[in-house]
Every structure is written in C-alpha cells, then in structure tokens.
C-alpha positions as CSV (number, residue, x, y, z in Angstrom):
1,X,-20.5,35.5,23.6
2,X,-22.0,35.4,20.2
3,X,-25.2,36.8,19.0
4,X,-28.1,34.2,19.6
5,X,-30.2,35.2,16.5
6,X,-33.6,34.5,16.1
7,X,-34.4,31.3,13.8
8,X,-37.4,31.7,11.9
9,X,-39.9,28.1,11.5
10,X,-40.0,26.5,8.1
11,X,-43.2,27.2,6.3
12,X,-43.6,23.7,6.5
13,X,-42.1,22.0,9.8
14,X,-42.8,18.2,11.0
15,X,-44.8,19.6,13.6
16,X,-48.3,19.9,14.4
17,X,-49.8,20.6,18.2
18,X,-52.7,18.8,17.9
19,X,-54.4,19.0,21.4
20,X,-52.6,22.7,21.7
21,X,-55.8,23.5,19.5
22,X,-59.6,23.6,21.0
23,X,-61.4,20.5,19.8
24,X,-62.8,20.2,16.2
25,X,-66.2,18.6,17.6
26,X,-67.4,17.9,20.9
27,X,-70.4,15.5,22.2
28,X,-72.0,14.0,25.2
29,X,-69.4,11.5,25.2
30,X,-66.2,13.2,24.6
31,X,-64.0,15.4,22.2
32,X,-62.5,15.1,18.9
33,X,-59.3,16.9,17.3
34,X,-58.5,16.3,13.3
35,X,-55.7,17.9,11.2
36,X,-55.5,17.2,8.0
37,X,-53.5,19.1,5.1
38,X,-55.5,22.3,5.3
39,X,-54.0,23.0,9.1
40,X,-50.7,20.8,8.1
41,X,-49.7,21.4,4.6
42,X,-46.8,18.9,4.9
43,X,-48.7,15.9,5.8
44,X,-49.4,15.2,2.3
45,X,-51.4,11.8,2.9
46,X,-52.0,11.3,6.7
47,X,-54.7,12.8,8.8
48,X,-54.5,13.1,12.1
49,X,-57.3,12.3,14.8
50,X,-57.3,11.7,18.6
51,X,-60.8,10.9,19.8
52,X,-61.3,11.3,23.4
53,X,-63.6,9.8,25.2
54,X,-65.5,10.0,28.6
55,X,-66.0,7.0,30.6
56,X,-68.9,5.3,29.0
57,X,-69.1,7.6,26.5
58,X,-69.6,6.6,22.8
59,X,-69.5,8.6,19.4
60,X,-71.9,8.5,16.5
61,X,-71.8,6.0,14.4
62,X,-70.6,6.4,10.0
C-alpha cells in the first residue's frame, strides 16, 4: 500500500467554519457570527454574517 502523506491546507482555502467559531456579539435576543477578510483573507469582497435569533427576539437597530 502506498504512503498516505499528509497534505498541508492552502494558505488560502475556499473555506471558512463560520459557526465552528464562538459568536462575534451576543444580545438578549440572539447571536451574531461575521467573517470578513481579516479572518478569511480570500474573500476579497464578501462578508459573511449569520444572525441568530431567539424566538421574539430582535437586534439593535443601524
């Protein structure tokens, strides 16, 4: 059988594990996680948000 070697990750892969990461803000009414290209250096002009929220629950207005 041949040697399985180990691959190494690009620097910069198409993937991002969003909600593998503790939440960027939370509230009464929910969570919120956000990448942008800091975390996610090859999203050059997306950011990413998911906004949970709790039944009934609403976030600050902007």
């Amino acid at each position: 059988m041949p040697h399985q070697g180990h691959l190494a990750t690009p620097r910069n892969t198409h993937k991002y594990r969003l909600l593998d990461q503790e939440p960027n803000s939370s509230f009464a009414g929910g969570r919120e996680w956000l990448v942008s290209q800091s975390e996610f250096p090859i999203s050059t002009t997306v950011t990413g948000v998911v906004l949970e929220l709790e039944p009934k629950g609403m976030r600050e207005f902007h």
